[in-house]
VOGU-3710 file (C-alpha; in Angstrom, 3 decimals, decimal comma):
1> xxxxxxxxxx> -60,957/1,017/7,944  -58,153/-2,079/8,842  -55,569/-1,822/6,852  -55,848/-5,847/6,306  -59,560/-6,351/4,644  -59,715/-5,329/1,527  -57,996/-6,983/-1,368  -54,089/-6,146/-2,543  -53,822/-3,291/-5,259  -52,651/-4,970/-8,658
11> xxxxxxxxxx> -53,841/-5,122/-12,198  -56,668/-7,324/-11,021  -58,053/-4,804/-8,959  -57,900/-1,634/-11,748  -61,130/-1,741/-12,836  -62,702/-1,632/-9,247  -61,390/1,778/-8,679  -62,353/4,861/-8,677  -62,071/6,604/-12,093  -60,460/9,357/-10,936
21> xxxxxxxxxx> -57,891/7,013/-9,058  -56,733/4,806/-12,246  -53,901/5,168/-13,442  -52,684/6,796/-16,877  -50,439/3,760/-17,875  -51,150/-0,136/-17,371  -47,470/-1,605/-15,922  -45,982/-3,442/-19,188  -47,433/-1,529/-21,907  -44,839/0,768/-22,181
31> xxxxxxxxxx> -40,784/-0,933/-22,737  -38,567/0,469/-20,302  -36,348/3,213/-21,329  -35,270/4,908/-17,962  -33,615/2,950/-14,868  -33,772/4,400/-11,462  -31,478/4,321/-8,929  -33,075/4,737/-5,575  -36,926/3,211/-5,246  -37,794/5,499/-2,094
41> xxxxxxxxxx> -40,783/7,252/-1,332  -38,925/10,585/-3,133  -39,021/9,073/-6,327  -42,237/7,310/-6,394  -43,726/10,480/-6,110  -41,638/12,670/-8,180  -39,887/11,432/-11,083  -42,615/8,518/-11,383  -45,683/10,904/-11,687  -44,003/13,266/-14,281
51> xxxxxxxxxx> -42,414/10,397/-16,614  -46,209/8,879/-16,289  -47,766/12,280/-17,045  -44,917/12,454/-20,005  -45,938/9,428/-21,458  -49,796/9,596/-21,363  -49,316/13,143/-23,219  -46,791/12,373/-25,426  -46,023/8,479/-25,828  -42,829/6,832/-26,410
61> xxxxxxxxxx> -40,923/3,741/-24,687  -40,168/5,245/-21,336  -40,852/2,802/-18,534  -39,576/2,954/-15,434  -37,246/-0,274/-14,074  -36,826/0,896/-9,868  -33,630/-0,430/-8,290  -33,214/-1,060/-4,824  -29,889/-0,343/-3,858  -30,288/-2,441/-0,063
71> xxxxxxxxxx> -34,039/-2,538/1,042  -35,864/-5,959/-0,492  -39,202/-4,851/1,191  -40,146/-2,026/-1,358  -39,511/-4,565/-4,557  -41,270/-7,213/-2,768  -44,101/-5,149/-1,605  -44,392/-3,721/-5,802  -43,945/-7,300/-7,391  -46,919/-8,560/-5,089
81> xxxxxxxxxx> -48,721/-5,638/-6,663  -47,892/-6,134/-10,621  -45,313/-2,629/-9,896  -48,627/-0,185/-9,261  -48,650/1,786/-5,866  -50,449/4,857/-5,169  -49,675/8,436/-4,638  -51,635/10,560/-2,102  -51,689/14,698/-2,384  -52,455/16,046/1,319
91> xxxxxxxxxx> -53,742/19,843/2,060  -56,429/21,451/3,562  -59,090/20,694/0,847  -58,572/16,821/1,595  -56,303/13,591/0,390  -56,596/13,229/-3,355  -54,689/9,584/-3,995  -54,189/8,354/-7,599  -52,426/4,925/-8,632  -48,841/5,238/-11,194
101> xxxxxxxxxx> -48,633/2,510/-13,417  -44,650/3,729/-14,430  -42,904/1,027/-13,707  -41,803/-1,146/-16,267  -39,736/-2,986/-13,570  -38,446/-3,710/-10,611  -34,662/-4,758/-9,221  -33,011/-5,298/-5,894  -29,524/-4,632/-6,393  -28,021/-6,574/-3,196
111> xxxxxxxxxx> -29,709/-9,423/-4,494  -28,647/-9,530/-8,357  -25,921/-6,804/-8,718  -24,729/-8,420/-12,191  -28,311/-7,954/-13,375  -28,166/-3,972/-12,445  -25,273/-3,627/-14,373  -26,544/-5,338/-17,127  -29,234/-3,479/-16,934  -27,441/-0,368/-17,480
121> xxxxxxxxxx> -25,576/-1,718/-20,288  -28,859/-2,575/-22,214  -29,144/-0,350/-25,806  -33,293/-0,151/-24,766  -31,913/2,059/-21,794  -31,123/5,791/-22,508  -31,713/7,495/-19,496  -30,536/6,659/-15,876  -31,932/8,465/-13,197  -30,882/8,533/-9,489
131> xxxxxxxxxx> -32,211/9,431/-5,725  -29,365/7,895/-3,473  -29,209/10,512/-1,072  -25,991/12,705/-0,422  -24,372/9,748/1,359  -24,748/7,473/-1,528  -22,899/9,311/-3,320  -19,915/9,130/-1,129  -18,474/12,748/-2,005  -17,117/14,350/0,590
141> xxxxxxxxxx> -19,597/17,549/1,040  -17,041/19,946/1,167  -14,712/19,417/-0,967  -16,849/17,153/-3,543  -13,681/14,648/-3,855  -14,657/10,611/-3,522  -14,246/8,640/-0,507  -12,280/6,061/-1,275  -11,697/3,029/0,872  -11,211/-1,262/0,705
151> xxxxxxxxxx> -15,088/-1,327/-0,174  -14,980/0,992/-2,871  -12,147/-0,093/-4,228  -13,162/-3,612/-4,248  -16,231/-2,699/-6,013  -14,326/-1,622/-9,181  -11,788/-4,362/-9,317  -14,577/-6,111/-11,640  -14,535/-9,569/-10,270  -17,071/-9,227/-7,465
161> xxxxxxxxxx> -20,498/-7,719/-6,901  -20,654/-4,211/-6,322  -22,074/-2,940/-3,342  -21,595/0,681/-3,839  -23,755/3,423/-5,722  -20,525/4,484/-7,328  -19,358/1,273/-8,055  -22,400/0,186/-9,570  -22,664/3,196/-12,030  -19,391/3,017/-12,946
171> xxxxxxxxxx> -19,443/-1,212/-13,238  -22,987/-0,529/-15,324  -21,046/2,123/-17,831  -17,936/-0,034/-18,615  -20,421/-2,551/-19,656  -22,326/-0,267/-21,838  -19,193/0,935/-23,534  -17,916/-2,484/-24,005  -21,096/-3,456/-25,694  -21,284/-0,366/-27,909
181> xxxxxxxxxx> -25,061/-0,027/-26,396  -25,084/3,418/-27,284  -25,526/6,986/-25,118  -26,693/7,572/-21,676  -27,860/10,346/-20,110  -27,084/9,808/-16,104  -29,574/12,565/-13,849  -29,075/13,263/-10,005  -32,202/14,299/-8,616  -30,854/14,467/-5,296
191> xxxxxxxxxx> -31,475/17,933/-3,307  -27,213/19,210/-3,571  -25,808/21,891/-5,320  -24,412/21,147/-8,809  -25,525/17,379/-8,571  -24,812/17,091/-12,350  -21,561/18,092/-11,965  -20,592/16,325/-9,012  -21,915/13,171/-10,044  -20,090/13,443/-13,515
201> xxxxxxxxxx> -17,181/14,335/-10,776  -17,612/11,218/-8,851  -18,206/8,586/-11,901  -14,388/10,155/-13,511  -13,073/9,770/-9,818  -14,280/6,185/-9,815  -13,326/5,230/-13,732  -9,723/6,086/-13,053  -9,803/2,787/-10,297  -10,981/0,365/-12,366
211> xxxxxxxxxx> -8,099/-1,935/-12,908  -7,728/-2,322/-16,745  -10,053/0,516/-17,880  -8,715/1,398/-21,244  -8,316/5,203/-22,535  -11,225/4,396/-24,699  -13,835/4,216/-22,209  -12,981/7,924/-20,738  -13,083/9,186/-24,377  -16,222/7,455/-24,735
221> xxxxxxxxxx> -17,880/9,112/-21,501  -16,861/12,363/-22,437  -18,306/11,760/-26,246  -21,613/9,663/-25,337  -22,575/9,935/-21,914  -23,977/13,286/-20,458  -24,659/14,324/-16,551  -28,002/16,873/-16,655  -27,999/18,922/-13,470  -31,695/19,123/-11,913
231> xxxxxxxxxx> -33,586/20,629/-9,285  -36,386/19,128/-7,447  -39,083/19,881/-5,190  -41,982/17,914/-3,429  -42,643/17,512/0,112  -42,749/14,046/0,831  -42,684/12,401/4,400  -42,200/9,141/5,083  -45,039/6,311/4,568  -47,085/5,078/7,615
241> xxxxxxxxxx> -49,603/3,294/8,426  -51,753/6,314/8,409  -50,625/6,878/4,500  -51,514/3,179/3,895  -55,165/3,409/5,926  -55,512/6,968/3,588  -54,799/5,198/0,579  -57,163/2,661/0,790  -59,830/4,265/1,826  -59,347/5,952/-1,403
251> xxxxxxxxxx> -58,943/2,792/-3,347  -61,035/0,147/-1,704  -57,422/-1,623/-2,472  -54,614/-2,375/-0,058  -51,276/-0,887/-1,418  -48,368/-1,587/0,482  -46,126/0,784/-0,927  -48,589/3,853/-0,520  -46,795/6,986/-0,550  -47,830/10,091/-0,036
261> xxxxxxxxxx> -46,786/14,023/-0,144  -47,937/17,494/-0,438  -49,589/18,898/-3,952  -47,182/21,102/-4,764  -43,946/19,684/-7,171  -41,486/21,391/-9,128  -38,862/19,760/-11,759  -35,794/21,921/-13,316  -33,860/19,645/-16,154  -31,350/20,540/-18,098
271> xxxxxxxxxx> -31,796/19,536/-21,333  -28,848/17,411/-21,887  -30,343/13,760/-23,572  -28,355/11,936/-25,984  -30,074/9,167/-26,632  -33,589/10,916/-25,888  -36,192/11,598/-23,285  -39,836/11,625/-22,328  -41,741/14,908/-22,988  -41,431/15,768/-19,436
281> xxxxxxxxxx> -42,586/19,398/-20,081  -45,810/17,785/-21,140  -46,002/16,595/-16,978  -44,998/20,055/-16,034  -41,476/20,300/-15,726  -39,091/23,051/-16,739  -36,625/22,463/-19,222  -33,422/24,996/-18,710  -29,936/25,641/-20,735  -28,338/26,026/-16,685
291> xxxxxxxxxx> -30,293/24,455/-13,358  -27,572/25,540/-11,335  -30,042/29,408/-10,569  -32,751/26,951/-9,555  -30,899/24,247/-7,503  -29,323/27,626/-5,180  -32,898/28,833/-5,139  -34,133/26,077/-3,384  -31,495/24,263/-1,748  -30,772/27,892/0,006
301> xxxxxxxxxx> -34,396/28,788/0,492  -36,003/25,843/1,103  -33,606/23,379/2,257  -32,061/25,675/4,452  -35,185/27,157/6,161  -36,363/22,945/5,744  -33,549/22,339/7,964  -33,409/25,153/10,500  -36,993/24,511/11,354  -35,740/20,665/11,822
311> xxxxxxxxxx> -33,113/21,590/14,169  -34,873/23,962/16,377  -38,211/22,134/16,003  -36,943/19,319/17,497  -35,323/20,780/19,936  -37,795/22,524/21,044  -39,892/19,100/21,076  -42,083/19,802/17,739  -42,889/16,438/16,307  -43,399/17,937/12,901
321> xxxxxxxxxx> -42,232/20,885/10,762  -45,448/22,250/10,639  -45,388/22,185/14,487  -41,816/24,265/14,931  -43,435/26,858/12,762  -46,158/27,405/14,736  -43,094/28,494/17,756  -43,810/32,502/18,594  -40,962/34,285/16,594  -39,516/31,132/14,398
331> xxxxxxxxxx> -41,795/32,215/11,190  -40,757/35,868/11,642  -36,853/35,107/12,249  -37,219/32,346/8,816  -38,192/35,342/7,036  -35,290/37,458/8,063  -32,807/34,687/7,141  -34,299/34,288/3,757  -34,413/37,978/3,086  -31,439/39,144/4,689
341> xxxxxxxxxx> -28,912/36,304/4,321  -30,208/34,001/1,454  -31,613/36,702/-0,951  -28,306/38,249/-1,281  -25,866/35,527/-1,641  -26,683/34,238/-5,350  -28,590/35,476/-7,899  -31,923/34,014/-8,574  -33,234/32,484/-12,144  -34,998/35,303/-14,186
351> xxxxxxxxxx> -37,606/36,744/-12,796  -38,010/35,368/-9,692  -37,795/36,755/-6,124  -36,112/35,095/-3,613  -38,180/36,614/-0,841  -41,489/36,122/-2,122  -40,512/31,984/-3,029  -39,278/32,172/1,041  -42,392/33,318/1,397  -44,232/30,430/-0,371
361> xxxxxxxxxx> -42,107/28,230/1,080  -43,841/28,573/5,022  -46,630/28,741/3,660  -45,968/25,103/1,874  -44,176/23,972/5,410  -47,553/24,851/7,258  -49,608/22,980/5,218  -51,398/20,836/8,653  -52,135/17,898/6,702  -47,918/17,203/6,223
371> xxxxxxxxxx> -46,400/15,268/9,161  -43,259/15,792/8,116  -41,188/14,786/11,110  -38,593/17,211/12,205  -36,189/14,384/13,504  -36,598/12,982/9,670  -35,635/15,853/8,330  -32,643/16,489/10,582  -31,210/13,508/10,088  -27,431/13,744/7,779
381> xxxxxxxxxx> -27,143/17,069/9,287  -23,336/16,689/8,817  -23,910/15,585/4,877  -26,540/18,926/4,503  -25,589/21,586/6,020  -22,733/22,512/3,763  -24,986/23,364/0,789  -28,054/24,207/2,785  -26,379/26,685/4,819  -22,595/26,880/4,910
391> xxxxxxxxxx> -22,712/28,307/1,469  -25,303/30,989/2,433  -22,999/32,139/4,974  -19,496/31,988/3,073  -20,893/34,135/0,136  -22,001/36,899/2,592  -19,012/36,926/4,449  -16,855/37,270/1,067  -19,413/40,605/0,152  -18,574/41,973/3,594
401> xxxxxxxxxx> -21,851/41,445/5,113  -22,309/39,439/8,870  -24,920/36,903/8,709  -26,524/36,708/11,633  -29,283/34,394/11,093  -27,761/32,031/9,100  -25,482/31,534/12,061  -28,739/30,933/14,474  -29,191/27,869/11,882  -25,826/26,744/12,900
411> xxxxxxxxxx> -25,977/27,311/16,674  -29,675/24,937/16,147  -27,704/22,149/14,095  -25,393/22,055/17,032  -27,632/21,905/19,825  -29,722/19,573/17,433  -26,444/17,234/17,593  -25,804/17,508/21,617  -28,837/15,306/21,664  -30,774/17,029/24,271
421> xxxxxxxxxx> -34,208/18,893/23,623  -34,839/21,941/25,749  -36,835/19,784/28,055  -34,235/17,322/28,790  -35,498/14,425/26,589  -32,971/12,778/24,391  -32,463/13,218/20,578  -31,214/10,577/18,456  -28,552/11,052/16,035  -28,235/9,580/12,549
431> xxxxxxxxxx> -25,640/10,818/10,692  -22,677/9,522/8,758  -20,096/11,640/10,970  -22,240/10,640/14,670  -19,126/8,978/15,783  -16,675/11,800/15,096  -19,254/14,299/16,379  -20,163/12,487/19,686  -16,643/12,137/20,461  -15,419/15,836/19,519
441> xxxxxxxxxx> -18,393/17,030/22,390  -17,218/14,410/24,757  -13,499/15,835/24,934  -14,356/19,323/24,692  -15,566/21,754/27,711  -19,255/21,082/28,053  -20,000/24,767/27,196  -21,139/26,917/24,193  -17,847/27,824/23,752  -16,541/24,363/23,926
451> xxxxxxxxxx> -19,158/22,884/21,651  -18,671/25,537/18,877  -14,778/24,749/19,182  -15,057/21,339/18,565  -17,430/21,166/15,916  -16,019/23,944/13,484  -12,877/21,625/13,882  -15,039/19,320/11,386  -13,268/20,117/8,388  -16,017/17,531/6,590
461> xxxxxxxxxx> -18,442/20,228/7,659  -16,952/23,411/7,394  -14,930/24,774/4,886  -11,447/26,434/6,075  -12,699/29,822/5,607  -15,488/29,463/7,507  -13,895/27,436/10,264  -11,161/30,482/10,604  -14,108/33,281/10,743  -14,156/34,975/13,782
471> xxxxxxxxxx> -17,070/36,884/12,812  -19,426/33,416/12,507  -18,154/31,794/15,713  -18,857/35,356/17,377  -22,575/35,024/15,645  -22,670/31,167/16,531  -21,664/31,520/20,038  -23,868/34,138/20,774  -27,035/32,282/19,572  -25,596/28,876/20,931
481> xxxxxxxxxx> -25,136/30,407/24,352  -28,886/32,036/24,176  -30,333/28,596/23,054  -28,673/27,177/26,114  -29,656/29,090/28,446  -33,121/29,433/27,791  -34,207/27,516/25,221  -35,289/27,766/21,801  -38,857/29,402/22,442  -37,234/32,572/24,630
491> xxxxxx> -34,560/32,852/22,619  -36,883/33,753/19,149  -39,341/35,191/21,671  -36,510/37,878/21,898  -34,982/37,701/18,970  -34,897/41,109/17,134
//
């Protein structure tokens, strides 16, 4: 079916679709209560389905306004459709595509800034949510401190628009304290360790910039605003056209902001909400005292193996994750990494094994129906691969133990970055450090040796343990020097 004859989804068009299809909410029946930072396809189907799910079980004023931080397109795309777009569940049995009606709301923040932050500083909001990526952030991902530079800095001297994720938080808060509008809770639901904690980090960074900030509004963060670490967990690639074609075939309805993702979705909160929240329980979600057991769980076990397949996949020349697990010997040396590096460096939430949730995990990344792209997922390799990996590896080394195939996830992120595949085809490389990495390879011997040398001199990457550890260059080397040599597929061929 063309993606351009049937008519656009929107409140018009609810009644003509399928029952099973509708959604729970009708946009502007519910007042907004939550504002979310970061409209991508992550949210839409995440946080949007179980605040949806929340409120159709439960009730209460918890709409959805979406920010934009850059992109117009998205907001565009939603206003022409009264704020409804669909989300599409992909396995074996078949696409099952249902429309959210969440969103109370919609904002582009490069276009009306001052609105955002008045936004935040509105009593009717209690809960502000965010998906900004690691880079948004602008924490270094080592050492968690702030990046501070003209742009920030410029951003919380409060005469002009901010530009900044940071700067717009913090702009939004001062406003709320200065109009008394009452507590906040502020949620990360971006996929790094302790994102509660290092986004409370990165707001009392920025505060202590703002020119004029009195004492009062640091005793009133510490008093009335709270910073709920989560975990979460849903596959979801990024829109086509073949999402958009899937969706309407489903709807009879165009919907330009179609998303779509696998069934499976997982929410850890802790339940940390001043001024209240929707019944997300009700959707599914787990409500915890600590998310921090949950957050290692997957950013080690998933994450990790998420990005190892990414790295090797594509060099390799997989398209899609699915693809790079189907490589002889990659499913077999995944499992060894979870159970013999991951499973021992942390200690899992109650109850749960670390080896059987590996487990789960390829079976989740072979799911056919996901065309997750590898290069997507590989992309911010430099921003990731601290928490995905580095971690893994620095907690074995300090019980004593050599971890060998968390270092063949290393020796893949570098050969990821030399921007070869095994065939000789080029990879591109989008990543906040490309520069620095690009030009550390360019001045160093063009050898495993050399390459290993040059990038464990990123000390935005690696820790200074790690980067003095001549137990993991050994390991890296080794694998680097097998992956060069003959490629990714005879190298787990023979890996034993």
């Amino acid at each position: 079916m063309a993606v351009t004859t049937a008519p656009l989804l929107g409140l018009g068009t609810l009644s003509r679709l399928p029952e099973q299809s509708r959604p729970l909410l009708r946009p502007g029946s519910v007042p907004a209560g939550i504002v979310h930072l970061g409209l991508g396809a992550f949210h839409r189907a995440h946080q949007a389905v179980y605040t949806e799910e929340a409120v159709a079980a439960a009730g209460g004023d918890w709409g959805i306004v979406g920010v934009s931080p850059r992109s117009g397109a998205v907001v565009a795309d939603l206003l022409a459709q009264d704020r409804l777009f669909s989300v599409t569940s992909l396995s074996g049995a078949g696409p099952r595509t249902r429309v959210i009606g969440a969103l109370a709301g919609v904002r582009h923040a490069a276009a009306d800034p001052g609105g955002v932050v008045a936004l935040l500083a509105d009593p009717a909001i209690r809960v502000v949510t965010l998906t900004v990526t690691e880079k948004g952030h602008r924490l270094d991902p080592v050492t968690g401190e702030l990046a501070v530079d003209r742009v920030l800095l410029t951003d919380l001297a409060t005469a002009g628009p901010p530009v900044t994720i940071p700067g717009l938080l913090v702009r939004g808060l001062l406003a709320r304290y200065r109009a008394d509008a009452g507590p906040l809770a502020v949620v990360s639901c971006d996929n790094f360790a302790s994102n509660g904690r290092r986004l409370h980090g990165m707001v009392e960074q920025a505060r202590v910039l703002v020119p004029g900030a009195t004492g009062g509004f640091g005793d009133w963060l510490r008093e009335s605003v709270t910073f709920p670490g989560t975990m979460v967990d849903r596959i979801v690639p990024a829109s086509t056209p073949a999402t958009l074609a899937v969706a309407q075939a489903a709807l009879g309805a165009r919907d330009l902001a179609a998303v779509h993702g696998e069934p499976y979705r997982q929410w850890v909160i802790e339940d940390r909400f001043p001024g209240g929240r929707p019944a997300w329980e009700k959707a599914g979600a787990v409500l915890a005292a600590d998310a921090g057991p949950w957050e290692r769980l997957k950013l080690r076990s998933l994450n990790g193996v998420h990005s190892a397949l990414a790295y090797l996949g594509a060099v390799a020349g997989r398209e899609t994750i699915a693809a790079a697990l189907e490589i002889p010997g990659m499913r077999s040396a995944l499992e060894r990494f979870v159970a013999e590096d991951v499973a021992g460096s942390f200690e899992p939430p109650p109850g749960v094994s670390v080896v059987g949730y590996g487990a789960s995990v390829l079976d989740r990344f072979a799911n056919p129906a996901i065309a997750h792209a590898t290069r997507q997922v590989a992309m911010d390799g430099s921003q990731k691969l601290p928490q995905r990996v580095l971690h893994t590896i620095v907690d074995r080394r300090a019980a004593g133990a050599s971890p060998r195939w968390g270092a063949l996830v290393v020796a893949g992120w570098i050969r990821f970055v030399q921007g070869r595949t095994d065939d000789g085809r080029a990879l591109p490389l989008d990543d906040p450090l490309a520069a620095e990495i690009r030009d550390r390879l360019a001045a160093a011997p063009s050898t495993p040796r050399g390459a290993v040398e040059a990038l464990f001199g990123l000390d935005a990457v690696f820790p200074a343990e790690l980067a003095a550890d001549e137990t993991v260059r050994a390991l890296v080397l080794d694998w680097l020097t097998a992956l060069d040599r003959h490629g990714v597929e005879a190298t787990l061929a023979g890996a034993s």
